[in-house]
N, C-alpha and C positions, 0 to 999 in steps of 0.2 A: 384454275378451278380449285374450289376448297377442298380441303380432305375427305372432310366427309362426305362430300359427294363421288369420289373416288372410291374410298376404302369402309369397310366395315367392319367393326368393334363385336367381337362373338366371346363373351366370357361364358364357361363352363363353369358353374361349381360341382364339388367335386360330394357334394351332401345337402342334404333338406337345410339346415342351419346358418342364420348370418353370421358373417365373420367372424362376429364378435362372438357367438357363441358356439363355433366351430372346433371340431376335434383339433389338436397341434396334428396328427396325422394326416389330414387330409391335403390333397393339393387341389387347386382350382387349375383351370387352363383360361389360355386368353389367347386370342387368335385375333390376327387382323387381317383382313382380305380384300381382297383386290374385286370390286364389284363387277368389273367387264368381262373378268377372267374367269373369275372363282378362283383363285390361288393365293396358297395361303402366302404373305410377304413378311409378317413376324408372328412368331410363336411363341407363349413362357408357360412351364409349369412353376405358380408357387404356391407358397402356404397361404392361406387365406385372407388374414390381414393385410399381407405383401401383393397377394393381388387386386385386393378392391382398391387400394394407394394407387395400383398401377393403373387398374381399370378407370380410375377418377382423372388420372393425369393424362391418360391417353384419351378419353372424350376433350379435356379441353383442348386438349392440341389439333384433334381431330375436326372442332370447331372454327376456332382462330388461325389454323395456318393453312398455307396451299399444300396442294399435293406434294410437290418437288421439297419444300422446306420437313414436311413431315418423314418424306423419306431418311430424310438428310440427317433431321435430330435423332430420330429414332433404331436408325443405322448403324448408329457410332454410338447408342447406349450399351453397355456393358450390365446386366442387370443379375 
């Protein structure tokens, strides 16, 4: 089964404003969750820029991979 059928992609910003024109203050959240369960399976707070990168790179994986492989990459990232 693809990932994204499995899990789902919840980005929080953390202000009215796009990245790019976001306070350095601010953190965004990005939550990925487990659609069967509701539980959360990865968490990040970061600063804005860092999370729309993140937010970008986890839809595509969330795309192209399976479930098992996306746990597997995104497990062992250190971010």
């Amino acid at each position: 089964m693809k990932a994204n059928r499995a899990y789902r992609l919840i980005v929080t910003r953390g202000g009215r404003a796009p990245a790019l024109l976001a306070d350095v203050g601010r953190v965004d959240h990005i939550e990925v969750v487990e659609i069967d369960g509701g539980e959360v399976v990865f968490f990040w707070d970061r600063p804005p820029h860092a999370a729309s990168r993140l937010a970008r790179a986890l839809r595509s994986d969330l795309a192209q991979l399976e479930a098992e492989e996306f746990l597997v990459r995104w497990g062992s990232v250190d971010i």
